[in-house]
N, C-alpha and C positions, 0 to 999 in steps of 0.2 A: 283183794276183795272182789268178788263177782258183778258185773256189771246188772244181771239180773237174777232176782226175787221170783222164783214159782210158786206160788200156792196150790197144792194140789191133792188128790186124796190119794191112799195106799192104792197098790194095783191088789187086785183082789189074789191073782194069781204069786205074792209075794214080791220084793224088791230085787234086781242084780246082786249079787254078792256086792259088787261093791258100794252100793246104795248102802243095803240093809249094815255092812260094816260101820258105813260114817254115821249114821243113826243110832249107832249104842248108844253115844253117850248123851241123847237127847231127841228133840225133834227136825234136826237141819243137819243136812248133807247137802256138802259140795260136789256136786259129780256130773259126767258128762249126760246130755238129751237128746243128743246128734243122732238122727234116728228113728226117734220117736213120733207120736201122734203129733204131739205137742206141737214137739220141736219143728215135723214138718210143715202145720198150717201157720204156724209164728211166721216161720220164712219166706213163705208165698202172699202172707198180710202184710209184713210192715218190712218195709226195703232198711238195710240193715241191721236189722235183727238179726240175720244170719250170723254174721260176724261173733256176735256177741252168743249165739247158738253154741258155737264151734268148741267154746270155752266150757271148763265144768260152771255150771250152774248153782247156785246157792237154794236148797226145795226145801220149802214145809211145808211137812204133813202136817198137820195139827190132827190134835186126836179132837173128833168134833161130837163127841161128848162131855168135855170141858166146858165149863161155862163161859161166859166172855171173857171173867177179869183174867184168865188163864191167856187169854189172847192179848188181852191188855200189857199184862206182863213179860212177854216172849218180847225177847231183842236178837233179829240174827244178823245185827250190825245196820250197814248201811250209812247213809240213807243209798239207794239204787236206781240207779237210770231208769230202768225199767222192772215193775212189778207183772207178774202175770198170776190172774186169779182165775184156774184154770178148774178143768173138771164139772163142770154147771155147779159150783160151790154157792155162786150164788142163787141158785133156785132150790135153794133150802126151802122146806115149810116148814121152819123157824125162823119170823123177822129176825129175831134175837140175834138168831146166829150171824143170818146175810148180814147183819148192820156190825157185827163183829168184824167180820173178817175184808167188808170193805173198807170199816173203820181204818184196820192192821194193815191194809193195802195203800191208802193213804196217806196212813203213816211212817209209812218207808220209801215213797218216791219221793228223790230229790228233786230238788224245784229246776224247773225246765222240764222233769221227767214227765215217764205217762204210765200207765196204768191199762192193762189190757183185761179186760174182764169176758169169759167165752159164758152165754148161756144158753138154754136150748131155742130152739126158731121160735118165733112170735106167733104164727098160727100152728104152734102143736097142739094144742086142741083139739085141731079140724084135722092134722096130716099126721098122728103120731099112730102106729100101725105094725102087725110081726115086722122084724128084719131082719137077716142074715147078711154076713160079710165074713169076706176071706182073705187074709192076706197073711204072707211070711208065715206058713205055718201054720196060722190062730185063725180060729171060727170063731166069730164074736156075734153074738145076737140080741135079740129084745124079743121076748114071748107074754102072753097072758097080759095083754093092753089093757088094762081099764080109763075110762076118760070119763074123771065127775068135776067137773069144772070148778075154780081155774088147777085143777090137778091132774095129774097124771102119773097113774102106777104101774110097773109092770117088772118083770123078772130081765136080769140081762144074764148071759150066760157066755161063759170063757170056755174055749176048746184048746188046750194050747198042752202040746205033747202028749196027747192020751191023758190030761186030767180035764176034769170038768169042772166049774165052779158057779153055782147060781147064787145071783145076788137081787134078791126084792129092791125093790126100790118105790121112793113116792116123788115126785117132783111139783115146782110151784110155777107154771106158767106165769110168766110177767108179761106185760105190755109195755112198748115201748116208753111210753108215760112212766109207768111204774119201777122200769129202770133209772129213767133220769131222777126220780123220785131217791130213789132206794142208792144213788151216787152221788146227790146233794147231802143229803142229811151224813154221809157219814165222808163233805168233804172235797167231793171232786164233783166234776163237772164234764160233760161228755165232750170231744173234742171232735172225734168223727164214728161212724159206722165204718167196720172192715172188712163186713160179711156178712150177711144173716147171722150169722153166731156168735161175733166179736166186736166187740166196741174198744174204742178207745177213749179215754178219760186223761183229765189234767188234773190238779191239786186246784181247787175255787177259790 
């Protein structure tokens, strides 16, 4: 079994072959990260992580039009060292959802483990604005900003081999409060900051 749990969303640009293989026969594939967005800010946060990077990874996707009891009900074993609730999944504008899936995060870290949760910066509000980035390849952006507080909308856009893919989006700015808030109630309890974008959490 995988020392660590990803929670993450589909890449809009589709999965590796061999993602999208392990995933027929459900929502959880075991496969390598090494490489990735993820996988590299994990490793530069939390000193041995790495190690356990290096390994294929246990990831669900959840399909996050499901309602909770769908999340209630998924078992992708465990329990796991380490969960990572990646993707700003939790800056749904659905309580519902966020309280699901830190629920489902809590409930698969084993005791001593921790729980890593990435959400967008605390003043995006005031700093969220166009952006381009280039790396390996792939143009990845954010266009058409809107900021009607505490929300934030805007289109992100994938360049990646002469395809293009825009994706709307709306997000839920939280406050630091409103994080600790939103990791009591479904469970855990904040252990340290890692970075402006990632927190760390225990089981409370």
């Amino acid at each position: 079994m995988s020392a660590v749990l990803l929670i993450r969303r589909r890449r809009p640009l589709g999965e590796p072959p061999a993602v999208e293989a392990a995933l027929e026969g459900g929502p959880l594939a075991e496969a390598p990260i090494a490489g990735t967005r993820i996988a590299e800010a994990l490793a530069a946060l939390a000193p041995g992580l790495g190690r356990q990077l290096a390994e294929p990874v246990s990831q669900w996707l959840p399909d996050l039009e499901a309602g909770p009891e769908a999340f209630e009900a998924f078992d992708p074993g465990g329990p796991f060292e380490t969960v990572v609730l990646a993707s700003h999944l939790v800056n749904s504008t659905d309580a519902g959802l966020r309280h699901a899936l830190l629920t489902a995060s809590a409930r698969h870290v084993a005791p001593g483990g921790r729980a890593l949760v990435e959400h967008h910066p605390l003043d995006w509000l005031e700093t969220a604005a166009e952006d381009w980035s280039e790396s390996g390849g792939r143009r990845l952006g954010m266009v058409d900003v809107r900021v009607e507080p505490p929300f934030v909308s805007a289109v992100s856009v994938y360049e990646v081999g002469g395809e293009v893919v825009r994706q709307p989006f709306t997000a839920r700015v939280l406050s630091d409060a409103e994080l600790d808030e939103a990791l009591l109630e479904a469970g855990l309890a904040r252990h340290r900051r890692l970075s402006p974008t990632w927190l760390e959490a225990r089981r409370a």
